[in-house]
ZAMARGU-4260 file (C-alpha; in steps of 0.2 Angstrom, whole numbers, plus 5000, padded with zeros to 4 digits):
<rodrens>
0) 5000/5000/5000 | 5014/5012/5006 | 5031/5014/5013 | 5042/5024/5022 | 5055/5029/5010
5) 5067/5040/5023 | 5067/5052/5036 | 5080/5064/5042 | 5083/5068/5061 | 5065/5057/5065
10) 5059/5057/5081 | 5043/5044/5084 | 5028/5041/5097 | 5026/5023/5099 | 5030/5009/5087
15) 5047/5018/5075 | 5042/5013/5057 | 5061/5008/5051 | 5065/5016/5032 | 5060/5005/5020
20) 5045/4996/5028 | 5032/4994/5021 | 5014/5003/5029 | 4999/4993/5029 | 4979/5001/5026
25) 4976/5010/5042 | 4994/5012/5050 | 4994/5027/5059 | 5012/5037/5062 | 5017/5048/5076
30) 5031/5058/5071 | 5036/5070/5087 | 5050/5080/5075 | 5060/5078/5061 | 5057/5074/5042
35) 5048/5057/5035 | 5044/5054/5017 | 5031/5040/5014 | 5029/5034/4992 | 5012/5027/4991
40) 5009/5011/4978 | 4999/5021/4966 | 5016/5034/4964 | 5008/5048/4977 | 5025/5053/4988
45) 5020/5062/5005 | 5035/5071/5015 | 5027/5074/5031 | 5035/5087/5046 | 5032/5082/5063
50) 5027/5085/5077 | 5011/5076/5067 | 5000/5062/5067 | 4997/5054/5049 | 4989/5035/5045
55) 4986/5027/5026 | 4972/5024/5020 | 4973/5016/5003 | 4986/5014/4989 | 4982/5032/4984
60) 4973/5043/4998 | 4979/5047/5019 | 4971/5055/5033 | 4984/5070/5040 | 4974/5071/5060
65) 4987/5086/5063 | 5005/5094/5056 | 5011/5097/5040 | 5013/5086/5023 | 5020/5090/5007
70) 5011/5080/4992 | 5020/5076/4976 | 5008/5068/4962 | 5019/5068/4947 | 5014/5050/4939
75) 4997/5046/4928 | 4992/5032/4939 | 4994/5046/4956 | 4980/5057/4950 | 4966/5060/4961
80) 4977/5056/4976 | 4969/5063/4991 | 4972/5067/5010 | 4957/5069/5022 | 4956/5081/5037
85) 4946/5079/5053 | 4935/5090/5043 | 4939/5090/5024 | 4947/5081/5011 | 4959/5088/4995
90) 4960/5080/4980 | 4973/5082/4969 | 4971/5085/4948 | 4988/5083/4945 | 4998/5094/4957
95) 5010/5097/4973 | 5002/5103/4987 | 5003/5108/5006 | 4992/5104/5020 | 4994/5112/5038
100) 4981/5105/5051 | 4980/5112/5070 | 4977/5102/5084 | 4957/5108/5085 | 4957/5103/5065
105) 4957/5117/5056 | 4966/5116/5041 | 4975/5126/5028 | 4978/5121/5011 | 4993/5126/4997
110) 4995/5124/4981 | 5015/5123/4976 | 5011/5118/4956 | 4996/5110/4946 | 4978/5111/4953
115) 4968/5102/4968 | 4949/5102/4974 | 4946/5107/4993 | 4929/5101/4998 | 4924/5103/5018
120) 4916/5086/5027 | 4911/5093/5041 | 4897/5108/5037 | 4883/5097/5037 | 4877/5097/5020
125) 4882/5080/5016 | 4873/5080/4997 | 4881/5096/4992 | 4896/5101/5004 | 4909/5116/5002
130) 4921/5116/4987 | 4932/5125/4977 | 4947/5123/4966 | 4964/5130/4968 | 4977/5133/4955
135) 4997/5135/4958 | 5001/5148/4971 | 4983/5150/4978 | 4976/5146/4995 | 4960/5142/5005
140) 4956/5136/5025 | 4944/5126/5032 | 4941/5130/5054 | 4938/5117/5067 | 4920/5109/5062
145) 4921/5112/5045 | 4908/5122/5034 | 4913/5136/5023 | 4930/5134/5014 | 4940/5152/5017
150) 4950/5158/5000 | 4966/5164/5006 | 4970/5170/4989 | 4989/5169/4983 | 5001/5163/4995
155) 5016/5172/4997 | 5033/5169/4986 | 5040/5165/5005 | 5032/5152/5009 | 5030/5145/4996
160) 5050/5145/4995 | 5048/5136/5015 | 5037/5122/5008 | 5052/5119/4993 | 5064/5117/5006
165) 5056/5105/5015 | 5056/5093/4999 | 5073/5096/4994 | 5081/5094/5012 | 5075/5076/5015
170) 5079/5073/4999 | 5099/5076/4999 | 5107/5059/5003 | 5117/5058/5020 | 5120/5046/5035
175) 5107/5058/5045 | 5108/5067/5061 | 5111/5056/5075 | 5095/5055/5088 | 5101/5041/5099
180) 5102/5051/5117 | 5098/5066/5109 | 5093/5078/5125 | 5091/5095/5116 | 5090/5102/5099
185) 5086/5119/5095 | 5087/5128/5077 | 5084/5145/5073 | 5077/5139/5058 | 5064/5130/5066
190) 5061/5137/5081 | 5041/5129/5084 | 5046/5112/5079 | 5033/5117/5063 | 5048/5123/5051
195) 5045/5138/5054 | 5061/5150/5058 | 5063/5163/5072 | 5060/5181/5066 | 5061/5198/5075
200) 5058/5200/5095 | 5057/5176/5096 | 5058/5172/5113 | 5054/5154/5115 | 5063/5141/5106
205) 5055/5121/5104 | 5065/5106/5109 | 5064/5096/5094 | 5071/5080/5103 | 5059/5082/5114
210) 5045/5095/5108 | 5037/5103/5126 | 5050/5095/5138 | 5064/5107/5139 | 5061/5119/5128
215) 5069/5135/5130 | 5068/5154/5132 | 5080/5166/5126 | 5081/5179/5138 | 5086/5199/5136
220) 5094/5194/5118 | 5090/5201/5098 | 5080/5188/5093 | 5082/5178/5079 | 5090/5186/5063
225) 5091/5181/5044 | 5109/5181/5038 | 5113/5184/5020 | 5123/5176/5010 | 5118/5160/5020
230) 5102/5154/5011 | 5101/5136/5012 | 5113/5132/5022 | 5113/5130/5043 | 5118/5146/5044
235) 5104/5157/5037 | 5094/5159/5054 | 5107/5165/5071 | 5098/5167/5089 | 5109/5184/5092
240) 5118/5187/5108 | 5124/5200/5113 | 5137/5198/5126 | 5131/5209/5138 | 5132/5198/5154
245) 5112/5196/5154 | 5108/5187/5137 | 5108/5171/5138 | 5096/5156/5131 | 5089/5147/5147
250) 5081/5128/5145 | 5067/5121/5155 | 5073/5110/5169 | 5087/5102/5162 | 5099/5093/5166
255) 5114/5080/5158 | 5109/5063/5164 | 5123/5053/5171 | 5122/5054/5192 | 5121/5069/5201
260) 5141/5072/5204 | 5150/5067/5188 | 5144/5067/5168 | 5151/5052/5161 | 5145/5051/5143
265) 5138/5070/5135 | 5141/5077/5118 | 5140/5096/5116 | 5136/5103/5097 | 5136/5120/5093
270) 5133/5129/5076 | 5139/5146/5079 | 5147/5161/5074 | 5156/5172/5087 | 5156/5190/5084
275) 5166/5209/5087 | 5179/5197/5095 | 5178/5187/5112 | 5187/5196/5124 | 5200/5183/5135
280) 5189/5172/5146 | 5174/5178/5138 | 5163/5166/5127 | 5149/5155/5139 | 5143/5140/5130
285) 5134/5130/5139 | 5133/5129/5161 | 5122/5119/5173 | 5122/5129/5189 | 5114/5127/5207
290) 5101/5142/5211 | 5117/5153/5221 | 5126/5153/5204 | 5143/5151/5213 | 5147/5134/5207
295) 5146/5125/5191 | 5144/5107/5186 | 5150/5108/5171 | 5152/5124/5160 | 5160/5126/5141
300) 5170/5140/5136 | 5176/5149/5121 | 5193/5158/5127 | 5194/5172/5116 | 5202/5179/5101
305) 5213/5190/5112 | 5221/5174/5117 | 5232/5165/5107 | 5223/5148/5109 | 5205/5153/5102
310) 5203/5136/5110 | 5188/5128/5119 | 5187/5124/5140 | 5180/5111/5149 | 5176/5113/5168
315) 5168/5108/5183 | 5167/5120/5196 | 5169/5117/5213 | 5182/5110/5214 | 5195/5119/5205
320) 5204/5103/5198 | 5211/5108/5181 | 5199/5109/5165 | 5202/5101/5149 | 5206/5112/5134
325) 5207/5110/5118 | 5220/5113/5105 | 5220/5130/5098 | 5211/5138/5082 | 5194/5131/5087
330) 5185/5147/5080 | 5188/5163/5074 | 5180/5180/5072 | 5165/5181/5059 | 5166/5165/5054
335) 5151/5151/5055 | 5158/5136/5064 | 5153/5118/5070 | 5160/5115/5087 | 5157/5099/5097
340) 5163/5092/5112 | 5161/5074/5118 | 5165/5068/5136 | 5166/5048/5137 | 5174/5044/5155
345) 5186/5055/5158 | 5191/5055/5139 | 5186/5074/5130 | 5187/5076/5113 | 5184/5092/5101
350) 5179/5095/5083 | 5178/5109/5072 | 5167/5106/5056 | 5165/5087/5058 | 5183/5085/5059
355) 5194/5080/5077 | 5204/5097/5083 | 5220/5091/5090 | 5221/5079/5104 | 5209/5068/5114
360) 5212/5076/5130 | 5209/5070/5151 | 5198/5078/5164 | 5193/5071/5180 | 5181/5078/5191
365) 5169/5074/5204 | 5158/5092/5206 | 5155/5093/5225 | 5140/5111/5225 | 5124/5114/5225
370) 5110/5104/5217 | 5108/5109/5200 | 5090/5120/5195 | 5095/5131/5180 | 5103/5125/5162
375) 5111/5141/5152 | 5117/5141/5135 | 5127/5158/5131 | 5131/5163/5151 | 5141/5158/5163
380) 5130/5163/5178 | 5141/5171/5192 | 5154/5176/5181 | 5155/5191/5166 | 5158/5176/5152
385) 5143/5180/5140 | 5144/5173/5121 | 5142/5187/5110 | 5137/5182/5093 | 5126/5169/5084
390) 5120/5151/5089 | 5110/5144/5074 | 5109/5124/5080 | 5111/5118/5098 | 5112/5098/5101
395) 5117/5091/5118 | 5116/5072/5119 | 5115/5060/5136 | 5131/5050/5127 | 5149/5051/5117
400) 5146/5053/5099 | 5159/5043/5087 | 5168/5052/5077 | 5159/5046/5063 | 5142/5053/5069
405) 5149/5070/5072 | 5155/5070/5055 | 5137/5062/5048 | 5129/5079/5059 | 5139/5090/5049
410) 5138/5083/5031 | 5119/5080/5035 | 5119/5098/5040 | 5128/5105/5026 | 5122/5093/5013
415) 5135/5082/5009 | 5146/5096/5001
</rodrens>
């Protein structure tokens, strides 16, 4: 009837469909975040956006319950494909379309090429209900209940440009983005887990590991910005520090799992770009820190591009033990750069654009403050150590990633280039 053709950075409810398996009539898919794209028998492909609930219906018609789809009908035997809503159903006449449904069921419905027919189920007039015809570039929405189909007239070149992208990103080839123990993800370009990227005063960011469990906030900052020269790329969307000791990007009760007094396996990802020049000592990361700020069980560093190194520090603090650092050249001034940090034992490791920076270094520490109640990205708490530039993707993971996985993150990221 169906099958899941691929998915990129997937995250289920439930039973994981693998890629490649085949869907029977009625299977019913709950993707939490990520990217799946599902060729029916009759030639129909579906790329569908979590978070979303979606189940098949025949070889050439699903149900979307809520989320967003992108439907591709390119082959003879495809037309009349059709996805139904809790309160209507689009037909396709030959055509790629969008269809966007909220959790109440209310529905909106895109036309990227070709033509469809919208009709609404849920008005009452089951002999003659709601419908009209939409053309390449047009619009319409049906509200929770159904009834009267709303035109919405030509959809902007924007968004329709957003709906593109979606189809061409799970279509570029790569190993994926690891998910296994994956904690926290936050994009700029996707900052409400609907694909949809931060713009002007944004202040909350979703979790897309784990969309409503820590999510964060981004406190006193810019916002989110569009950076040009970077379309396509990570690096189009930034979450803008400004390094003024008070901006900082704060998640919702988190914390690295691993006991209370000593991280035994974490892997820190930043895409980032540091800006105006990191004074010495100056360039928080990433800090866990009980609710007097003193101490620190664990806080990454960016030393700055006043010191020689431009490396990257580890520490845990109390005690004052020594911190693990890496070799130097990890970032510079202006320039967008994937950093990652793994911790497996007492065994640290750094990378810089997928690729190992220098040495695998030692750092052993058991933290002995406070209980941890506040999780910062961008601050140190108690000291003047604020990052003062861009972060456009932020993973932490409850594990060591291989050296193979942070390379697969980046050229998934970065599409293979």
């Amino acid at each position: 009837m169906a099958q899941l053709v691929r998915t990129r950075d997937a995250e289920w409810e439930g039973e994981a469909p693998d890629p490649g398996e085949a869907l029977r009539e009625g299977r019913q898919l709950q993707l939490k975040s990520g990217l799946a794209q599902i060729l029916f028998r009759d030639g129909a492909s579906v790329i569908l956006e979590g978070p979303a609930v979606f189940s098949t219906a025949t070889t050439n018609s699903g149900r979307l319950v809520r989320g967003l789809l992108v439907a591709s009908c390119e082959t003879e035997r495809a037309r009349g494909f059709a996805i139904a809503t809790p309160h209507a159903r689009v037909e396709d006449i030959g055509t790629q379309f969008a269809v966007d449904v909220r959790e109440d069921g209310a529905a909106e419905f895109f036309v990227l090429s070709g033509q469809v027919v919208v009709t609404s189920t849920g008005g009452g007039d089951e002999q003659d209900p709601p419908r009209m015809q939409l053309s390449k570039g047009q619009g319409a929405s049906v509200a929770a209940g159904g009834g009267r189909i709303a035109s919405q007239g030509n959809i902007d070149l924007q968004r329709l440009a957003e709906y593109r992208k979606r189809v061409e990103r799970i279509s570029k080839p790569s190993a994926g983005i690891a998910t296994r123990g994956l904690s926290i993800h936050y994009r700029a370009d996707n900052v409400d887990g609907r694909g949809n990227p931060g713009t002007g005063t944004t202040t909350r960011l979703v979790n897309l590991a784990t969309p409503g469990k820590h999510d964060g906030t981004i406190v006193a900052g810019s916002g989110v910005t569009r950076n040009s020269g970077q379309a396509g790329t990570p690096y189009e969307y930034g979450i803008v520090l400004t390094g003024n000791d008070q901006t900082h990007i704060q998640a919702d009760t988190y914390q690295i799992a691993g006991g209370t007094n000593k991280v035994t396996g974490a892997t820190w990802e930043f895409w980032l770009r540091a800006d105006r020049g990191i004074k010495v000592n100056r360039g928080a990361l990433y800090g866990e820190f009980p609710a007097s700020n003193e101490h620190t069980r664990h806080y990454l560093r960016l030393d700055g591009i006043g010191s020689s190194t431009r490396a990257l520090r580890y520490d845990e603090f109390s005690p004052s033990g020594g911190s693990a650092t890496s070799d130097s050249q990890l970032h510079e001034t202006g320039v967008f750069t994937q950093i990652v940090v793994t911790k497996s034992g007492d065994r640290m490791a750094f990378y810089k654009n997928g690729v190992a920076a220098g040495a695998v270094k030692s750092h052993s520490e058991t933290y002995s403050g406070g209980a941890i109640v506040q999780t910062l990205f961008g601050k140190r708490a108690s000291q003047n150590e604020s990052f003062d530039g861009q972060f456009n993707i932020i993973r932490v993971y409850d594990r060591a990633l291989k050296p193979s996985e942070v390379k697969a993150n980046y050229q998934t990221e970065r599409g293979n280039e």
